[in-house]
N, C-alpha and C positions, 0 to 999 in steps of 0.2 A: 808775842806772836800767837797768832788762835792755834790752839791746841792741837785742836787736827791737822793744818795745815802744818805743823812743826813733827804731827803724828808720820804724815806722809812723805815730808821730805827729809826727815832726821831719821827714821828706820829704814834700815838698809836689810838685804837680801841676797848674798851673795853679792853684795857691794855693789847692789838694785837699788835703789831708795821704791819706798814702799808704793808708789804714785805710777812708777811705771811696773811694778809688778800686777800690778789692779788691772791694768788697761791692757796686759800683755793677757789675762784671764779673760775679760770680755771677748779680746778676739779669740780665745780660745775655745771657749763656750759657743760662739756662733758657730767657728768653723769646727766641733765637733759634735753640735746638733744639725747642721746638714750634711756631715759623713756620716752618721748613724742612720740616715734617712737614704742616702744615694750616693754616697760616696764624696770624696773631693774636697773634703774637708780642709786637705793642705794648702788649695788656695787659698785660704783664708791664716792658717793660722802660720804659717811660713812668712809669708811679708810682715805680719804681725812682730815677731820673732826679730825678723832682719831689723826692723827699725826699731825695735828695744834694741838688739844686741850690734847697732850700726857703725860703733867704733872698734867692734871683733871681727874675725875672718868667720865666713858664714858657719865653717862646721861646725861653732859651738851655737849657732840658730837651731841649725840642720838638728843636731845632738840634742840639744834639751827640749827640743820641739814630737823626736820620737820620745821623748819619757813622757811628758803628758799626753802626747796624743795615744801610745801606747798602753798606758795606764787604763785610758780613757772606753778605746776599744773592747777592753776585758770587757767592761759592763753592759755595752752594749752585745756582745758576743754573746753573752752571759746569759741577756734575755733572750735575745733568739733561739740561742738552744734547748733554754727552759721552757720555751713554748712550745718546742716539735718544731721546727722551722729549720733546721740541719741535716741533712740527706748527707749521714757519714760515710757510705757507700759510694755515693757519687763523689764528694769533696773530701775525703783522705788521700786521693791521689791526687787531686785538685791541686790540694797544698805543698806538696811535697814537688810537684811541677812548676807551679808559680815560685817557688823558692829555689830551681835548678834555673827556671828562668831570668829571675832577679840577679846573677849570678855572669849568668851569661850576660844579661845587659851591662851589667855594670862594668865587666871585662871589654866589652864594645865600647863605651862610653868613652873610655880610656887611648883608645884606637881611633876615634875619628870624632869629627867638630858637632856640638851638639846644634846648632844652627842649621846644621842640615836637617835633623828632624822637627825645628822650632819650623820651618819653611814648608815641611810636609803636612806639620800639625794645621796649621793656617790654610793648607786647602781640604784640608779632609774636616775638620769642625763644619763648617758648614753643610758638608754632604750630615755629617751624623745627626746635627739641630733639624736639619730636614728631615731624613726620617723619625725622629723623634715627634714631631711637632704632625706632620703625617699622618701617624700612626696615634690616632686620637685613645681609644683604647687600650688598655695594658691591663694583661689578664688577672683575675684572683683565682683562675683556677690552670691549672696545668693543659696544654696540650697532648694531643695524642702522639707519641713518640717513640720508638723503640728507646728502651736503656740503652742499647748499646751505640746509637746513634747519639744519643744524647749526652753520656760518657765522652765518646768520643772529641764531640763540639765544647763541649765542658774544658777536658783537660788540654786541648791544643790550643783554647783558649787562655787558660791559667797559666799556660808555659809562654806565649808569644805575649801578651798585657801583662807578665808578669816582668819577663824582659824589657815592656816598654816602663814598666816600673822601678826596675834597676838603671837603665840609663836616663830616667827623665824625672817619670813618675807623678806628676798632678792631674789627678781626672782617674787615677786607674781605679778606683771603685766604680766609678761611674762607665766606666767603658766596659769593664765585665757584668757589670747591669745588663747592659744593652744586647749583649752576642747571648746572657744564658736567656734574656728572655724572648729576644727577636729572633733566633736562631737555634738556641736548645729549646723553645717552648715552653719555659718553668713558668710558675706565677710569681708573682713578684714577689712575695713576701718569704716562699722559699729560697729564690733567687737573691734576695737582700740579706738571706740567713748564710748563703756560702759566700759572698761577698765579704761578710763579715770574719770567716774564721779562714780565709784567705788574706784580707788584710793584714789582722791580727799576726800569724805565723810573719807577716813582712814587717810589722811595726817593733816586735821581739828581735828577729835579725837585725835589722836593721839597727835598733836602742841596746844592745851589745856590743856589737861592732864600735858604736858611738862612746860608750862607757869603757869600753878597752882602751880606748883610743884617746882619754880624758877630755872629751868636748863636749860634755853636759854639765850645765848647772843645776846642782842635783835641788838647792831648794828652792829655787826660782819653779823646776821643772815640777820636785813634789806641791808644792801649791797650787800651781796651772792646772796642775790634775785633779783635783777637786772641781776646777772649773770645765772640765774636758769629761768627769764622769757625769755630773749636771747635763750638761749639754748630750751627751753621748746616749742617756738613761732617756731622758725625755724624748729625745729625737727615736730612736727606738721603739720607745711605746707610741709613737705616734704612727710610722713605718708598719708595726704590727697591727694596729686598732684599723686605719685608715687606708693598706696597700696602695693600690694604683692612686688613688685622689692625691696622698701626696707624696707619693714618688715620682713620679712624674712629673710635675713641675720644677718638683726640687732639680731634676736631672737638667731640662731645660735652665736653669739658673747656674750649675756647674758649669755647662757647658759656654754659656756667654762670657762666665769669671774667667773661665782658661782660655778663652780666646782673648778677652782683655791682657790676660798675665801674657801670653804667648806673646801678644803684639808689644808688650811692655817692655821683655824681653829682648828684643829686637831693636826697638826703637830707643831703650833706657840702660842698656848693660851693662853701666856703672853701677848700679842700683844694685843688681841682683848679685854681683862680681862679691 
């Protein structure tokens, strides 16, 4: 047998053969060089996930999917703050809101059919792709705004997309994008800097909870993270060098993935079960 090919299917990974941890990295690397850029990155590396791990129950997808994408985010977090691009004043209660939120959602999730919210997602994407696509422009420099007005849209933000991040969750980077900077007035690259350590504090919760809980494959998950900081470092310096040029787009591009996953959802629910 050729070497490599016996290299890929004879090493194993957590009782991976080495062939699907490769391809389980690639999608990793994509989907966490367009969350470092706008978020949303779970659509991409979550199906990823399910169809490597398609003969297990999702929470070990779910689980080893927050160790590299969590891993991943440090770095990207990392440079935003080493840039000045973190307004800790504004996002310290940010975080700690999105995380009361997360919380609450999760306790709702519990309580009623998610299919209700997949049905509501399906007519509001289209309103948000509109004003996205609309709204040709996306600022590099801040608007004129009271802090405390801005504070205020910030954190009731963080708390209710943080809750739709607990009971659902794909796209929630990319929808606090959209409210700090179409409605708190931030520029995008500061805005892409609290998004960041707002994620973060969720990917940490969330990848404990998961490791409590024994549903991560830890070297499946520490490998993918090398592909998740790749992805995550680059996509970042490109967010900071570039702002609006390519945020923006990227957002538009979340946006039609989660509508795809939303309807996939719906239409495939044995897939995602």
């Amino acid at each position: 047998m050729n070497p490599i090919l016996s290299l890929l299917t004879d090493v194993t990974v957590d009782g991976f053969a080495l062939w699907i941890v490769l391809l389980i990295c690639v999608g990793v690397f994509l989907g966490s060089f367009m969350d470092a850029i706008a978020g949303g990155g779970g659509i991409i590396t979550v199906p990823t996930y399910l169809i490597a791990f398609s003969r297990l129950p999702a929470y070990y997808a779910l689980g080893t999917n927050k160790l590299s994408s969590g891993i991943g985010t440090v770095f990207s977090t990392a440079r935003f703050i080493k840039n000045g691009l973190v307004d800790w004043k504004l996002f310290t209660p940010a975080v700690a809101l999105a995380l009361m939120g997360s919380v609450a959602g999760t306790w709702l999730q519990h309580h009623t059919p998610d299919v209700v919210l997949k049905y509501l997602l399906l007519a509001v994407l289209p309103v948000v792709a509109f004003v996205t696509l609309r709204n040709r422009s996306w600022p590099d420099q801040p608007g004129e705004m009271d802090f405390r007005v801005r504070a205020a849209i910030v954190w009731i933000a963080s708390f209710l997309i943080g809750g739709y991040d607990g009971y659902y969750g794909p796209g929630t980077g990319t929808f606090l994008m959209l409210v700090f900077i179409r409605l708190g007035k931030m520029d995008t690259r500061h805005a892409a800097g609290g998004v960041k350590v707002i994620n973060l504090a969720s990917n940490l919760g969330s990848l404990f909870t998961a490791l409590a809980g024994g549903y991560v494959y830890i070297g499946v998950g520490l490998i993918s993270a090398a592909a998740a900081i790749a992805g995550h470092y680059l996509g970042a310096g490109l967010a900071i060098k570039n702002g609006s040029r390519i945020v923006r787009p990227t957002v538009i591009v979340v946006l039609l993935l989660l509508a795809v996953k939303v309807g996939s959802e719906l239409l495939f629910p044995e897939f995602w079960s």
